[in-house]
N, C-alpha and C positions, 0 to 999 in steps of 0.2 A: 437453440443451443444444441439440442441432439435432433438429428431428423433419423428416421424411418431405426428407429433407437432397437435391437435385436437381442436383447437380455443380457449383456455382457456384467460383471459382477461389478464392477467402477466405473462405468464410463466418463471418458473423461468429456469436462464443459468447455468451449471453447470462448470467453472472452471477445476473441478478437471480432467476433461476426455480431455483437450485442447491437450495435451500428449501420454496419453494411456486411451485409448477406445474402444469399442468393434467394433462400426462401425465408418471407418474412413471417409474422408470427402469427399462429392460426386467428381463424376471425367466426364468431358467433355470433349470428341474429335473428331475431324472435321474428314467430310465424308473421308477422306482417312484414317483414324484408328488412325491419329498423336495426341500428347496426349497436349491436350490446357491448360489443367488445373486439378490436382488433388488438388487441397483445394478450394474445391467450399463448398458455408454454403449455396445453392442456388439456384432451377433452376425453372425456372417458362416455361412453354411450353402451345403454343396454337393449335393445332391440324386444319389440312386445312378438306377442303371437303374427304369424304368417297373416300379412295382408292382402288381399284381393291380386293374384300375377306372381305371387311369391313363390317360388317354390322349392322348398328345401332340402328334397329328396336326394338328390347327387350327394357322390361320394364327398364333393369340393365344390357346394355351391357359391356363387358367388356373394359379395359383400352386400349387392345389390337384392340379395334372397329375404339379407338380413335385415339392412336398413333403408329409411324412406327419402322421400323428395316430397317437393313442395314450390307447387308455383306462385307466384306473386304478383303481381303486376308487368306479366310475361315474362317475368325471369325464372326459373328454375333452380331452385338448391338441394343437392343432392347430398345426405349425408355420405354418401358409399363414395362418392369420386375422389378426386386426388387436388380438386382446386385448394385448397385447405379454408371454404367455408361452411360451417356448418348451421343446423336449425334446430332450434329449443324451443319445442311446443306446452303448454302448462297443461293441457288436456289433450288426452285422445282419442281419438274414430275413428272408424272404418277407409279412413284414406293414411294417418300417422300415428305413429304409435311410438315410436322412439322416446326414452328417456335417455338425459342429454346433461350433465355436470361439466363445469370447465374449472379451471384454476389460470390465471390470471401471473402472469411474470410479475408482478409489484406483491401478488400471493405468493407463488412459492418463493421468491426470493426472502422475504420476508421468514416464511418457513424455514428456507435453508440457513439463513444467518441467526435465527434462534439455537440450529442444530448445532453449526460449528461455534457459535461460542461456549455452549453447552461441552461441547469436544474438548474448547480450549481450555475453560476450566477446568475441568475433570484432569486433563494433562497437569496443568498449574497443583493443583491439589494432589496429585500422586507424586509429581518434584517435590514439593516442599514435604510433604510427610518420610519422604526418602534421606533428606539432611537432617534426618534425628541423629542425634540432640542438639542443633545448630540450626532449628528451621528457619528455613528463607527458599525464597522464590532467587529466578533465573536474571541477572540482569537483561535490562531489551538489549534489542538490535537497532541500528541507526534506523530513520527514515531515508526513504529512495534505495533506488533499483543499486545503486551502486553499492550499498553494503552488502546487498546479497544473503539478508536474513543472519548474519553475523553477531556474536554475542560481542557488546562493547563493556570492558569494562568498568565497573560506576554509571553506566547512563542507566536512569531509571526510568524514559520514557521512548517508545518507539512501536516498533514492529515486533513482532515475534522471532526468541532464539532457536532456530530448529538446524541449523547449519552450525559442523563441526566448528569449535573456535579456532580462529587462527591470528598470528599477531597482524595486524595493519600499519603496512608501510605508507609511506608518503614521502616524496622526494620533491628535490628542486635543481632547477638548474640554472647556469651562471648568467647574468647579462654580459651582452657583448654590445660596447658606450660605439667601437666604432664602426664594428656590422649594422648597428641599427635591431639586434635583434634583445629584446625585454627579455627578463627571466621568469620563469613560469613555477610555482609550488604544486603540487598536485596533492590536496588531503582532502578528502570527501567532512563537509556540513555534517555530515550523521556520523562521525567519532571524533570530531573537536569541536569547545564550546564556541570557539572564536580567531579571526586571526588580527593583527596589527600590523601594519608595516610602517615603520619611520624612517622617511628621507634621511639621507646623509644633509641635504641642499635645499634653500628654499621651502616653499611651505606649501599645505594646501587650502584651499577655498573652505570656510568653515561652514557647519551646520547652520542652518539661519539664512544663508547669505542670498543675496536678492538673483544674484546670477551665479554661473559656478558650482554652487552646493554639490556636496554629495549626493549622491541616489542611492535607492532601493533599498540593502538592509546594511547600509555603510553610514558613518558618521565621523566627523573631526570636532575635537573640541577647542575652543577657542584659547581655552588656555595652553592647548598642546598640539599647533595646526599643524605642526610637522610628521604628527598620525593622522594615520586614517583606518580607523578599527571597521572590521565586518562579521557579522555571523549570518552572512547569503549571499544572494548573488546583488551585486550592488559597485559603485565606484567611486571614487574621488577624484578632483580637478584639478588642475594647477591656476594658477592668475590668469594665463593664455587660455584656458578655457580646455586644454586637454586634457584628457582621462587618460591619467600616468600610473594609478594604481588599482585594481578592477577585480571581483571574483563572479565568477556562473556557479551556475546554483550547482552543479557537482561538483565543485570546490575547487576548480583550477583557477589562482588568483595568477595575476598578471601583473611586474611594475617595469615601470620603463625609463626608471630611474634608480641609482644607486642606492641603498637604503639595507634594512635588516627587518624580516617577518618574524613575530613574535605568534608561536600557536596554543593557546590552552586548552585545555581539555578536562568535562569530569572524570575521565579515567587514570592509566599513566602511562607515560612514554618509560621505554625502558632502554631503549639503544639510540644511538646517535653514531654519525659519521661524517665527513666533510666538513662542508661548513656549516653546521647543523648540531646547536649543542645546551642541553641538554642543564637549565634552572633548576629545575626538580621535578619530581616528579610529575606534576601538572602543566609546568611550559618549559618550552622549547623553542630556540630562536637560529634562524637560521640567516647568514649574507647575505646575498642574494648576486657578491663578485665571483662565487666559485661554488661549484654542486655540493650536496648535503642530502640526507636521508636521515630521517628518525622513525622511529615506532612505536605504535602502540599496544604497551601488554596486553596480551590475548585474555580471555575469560577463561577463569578454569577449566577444565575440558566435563565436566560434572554439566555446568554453564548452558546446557542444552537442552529442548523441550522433543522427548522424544516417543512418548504414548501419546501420537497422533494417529490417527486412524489414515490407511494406504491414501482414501481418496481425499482425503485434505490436502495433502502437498500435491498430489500429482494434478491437481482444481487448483494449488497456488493460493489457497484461502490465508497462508500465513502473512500472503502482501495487504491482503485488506484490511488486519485487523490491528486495532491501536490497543497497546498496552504500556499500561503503567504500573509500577512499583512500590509502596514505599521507602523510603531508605532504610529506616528501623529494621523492613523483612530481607532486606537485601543480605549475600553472605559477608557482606566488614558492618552490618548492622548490630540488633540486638533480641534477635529471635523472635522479634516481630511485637515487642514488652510495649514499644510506644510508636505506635502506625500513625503516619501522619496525613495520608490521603484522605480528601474528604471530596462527598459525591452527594451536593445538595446540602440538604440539612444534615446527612447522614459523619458522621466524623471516626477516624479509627479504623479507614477501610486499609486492608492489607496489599489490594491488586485490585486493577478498573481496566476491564474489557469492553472495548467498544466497537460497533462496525458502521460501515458508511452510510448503510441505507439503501 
């Protein structure tokens, strides 16, 4: 994650290289050559007295003054060199003396996601002591890259709000029956519960059905084949066997037939336009013959978790961690009097932080 690391006050962790990297992760093995560990993030070595060729005198002796080597079965491991293997001897002699401690990537990580959630709390518990006399925690932020840590109104389960709130558009645009070209909704899975869209015509292939069926997180009910309700990326068929109404999992649903999308949401829309209009506060349905945009009410601007420490966000640790709410502590709650989360046997929790592992 960090190589040849020169004391900077944050450095930042790189992600992207946990996989494929130029230099892989140090490797430690005990005085007979057997291999203890290749994912080490870690080794910290204290060097004994000058052995036998050592010699420490120079202003700038070398690493090689300090620490030892060790042949093997004609291999040679040198703690001083740059291969990044090192040797952990349990005892010392006149030929090695080095003491030798490592930490292990599945260790510190382990470590580090004790810290930040420790962080994350601490943050969680200075908001909510901040909304005296009305205590409550921050609603979450959607799931996936595409809310961008954004506070959603009424969602009580996601990601973490550290990004100013702002309101969430989503728009659509019109099919054209004789271009050939479907009309497209664009509202991201992480700020509505669901969407629907029902045919003007004909019907769809219901749940159950032996050929046809829906897929992925789509479904038609038989009493009402002419939906095809989604909360992911998922589709529905016609009799012909085509998929005429469709969503990907960042919520661009697809129909390629006349009809009207129905979107709900635990939060609430508060604008509309087009063809795009506006139930109540929780759904909104838009045509799908002519463009429309609605949106969704921002979060207070309060709404934000902002006693995070530099290196948390600039590490990104806000995408890894799952949080939840109860509704009770949320701000249209009731000060947190009847918490409905429960964690095991445990009942009455306020807020549940969890990380991946």
């Amino acid at each position: 994650l960090v190589r040849n690391y020169q004391a900077t006050l944050d450095p930042n962790i790189n992600p992207g290289i946990v996989h494929d990297h130029d230099y892989p992760w140090l490797v430690v093995r005990d005085s007979n050559g057997q291999l203890l560990s290749d994912k080490v993030a870690v080794v910290i070595i204290a060097p004994g007295p000058a052995l036998s060729g050592q010699n420490r005198s120079s202003s700038a002796p070398p690493a090689s003054a300090y620490l030892d080597s060790i042949t093997v079965g004609g291999n040679t491991y040198s703690n001083f060199d740059d291969d990044e293997v090192f040797i952990i001897r349990d005892s010392a002699d006149d030929t090695f003396n080095d003491k030798l401690i490592y930490i292990t990537i599945d260790e510190l990580i382990y470590a580090l996601e004790k810290r930040v959630l420790m962080e994350t709390k601490k943050a969680l518990n200075t908001y909510y002591l901040a909304t005296d006399p009305d205590f409550h925690y921050p609603f979450a932020a959607g799931m996936g890259a595409g809310n961008s840590n954004v506070c959603v109104q009424g969602n009580l389960r996601g990601l973490l709000p550290t990004t100013v709130p702002t309101s969430h558009a989503c728009s659509c645009t019109a099919i054209d029956d004789v271009g050939g070209i479907p009309s497209t909704c664009d509202c991201h899975f992480s700020i509505v519960s669901s969407v629907a869209f029902n045919r003007n015509a004909d019907v769809f292939i219901a749940t159950g059905a032996a050929e046809n069926a829906p897929f992925g997180s789509c479904s038609v009910d038989n009493s009402d084949p002419d939906t095809c309700s989604c909360n992911g990326a998922g589709g529905c068929k016609s009799t012909s066997g085509e998929t005429v109404f469709s969503c990907d999992a960042c919520g661009i649903c697809t129909s390629k037939v006349e009809g009207e999308y129905t979107y709900t949401t635990s939060g609430s829309f508060e604008m509309d336009s087009g063809s795009c209009t506006l139930i109540n506060q929780n759904t909104v349905t838009c045509i799908n013959d002519a463009v429309g945009e609605f949106y969704l009410e921002k979060c207070e601007d309060v709404e934000q978790l902002l006693d995070l420490p530099a290196w948390f966000q600039s590490n990104q640790w806000e995408d890894y961690i799952f949080y939840e709410l109860s509704a009770s502590c949320s701000s249209s709650g009731d000060n947190c009097l009847t918490p409905q989360v429960k964690v095991g046997e445990k009942e009455g929790v306020h807020a549940l932080l969890a990380s991946p592992g």
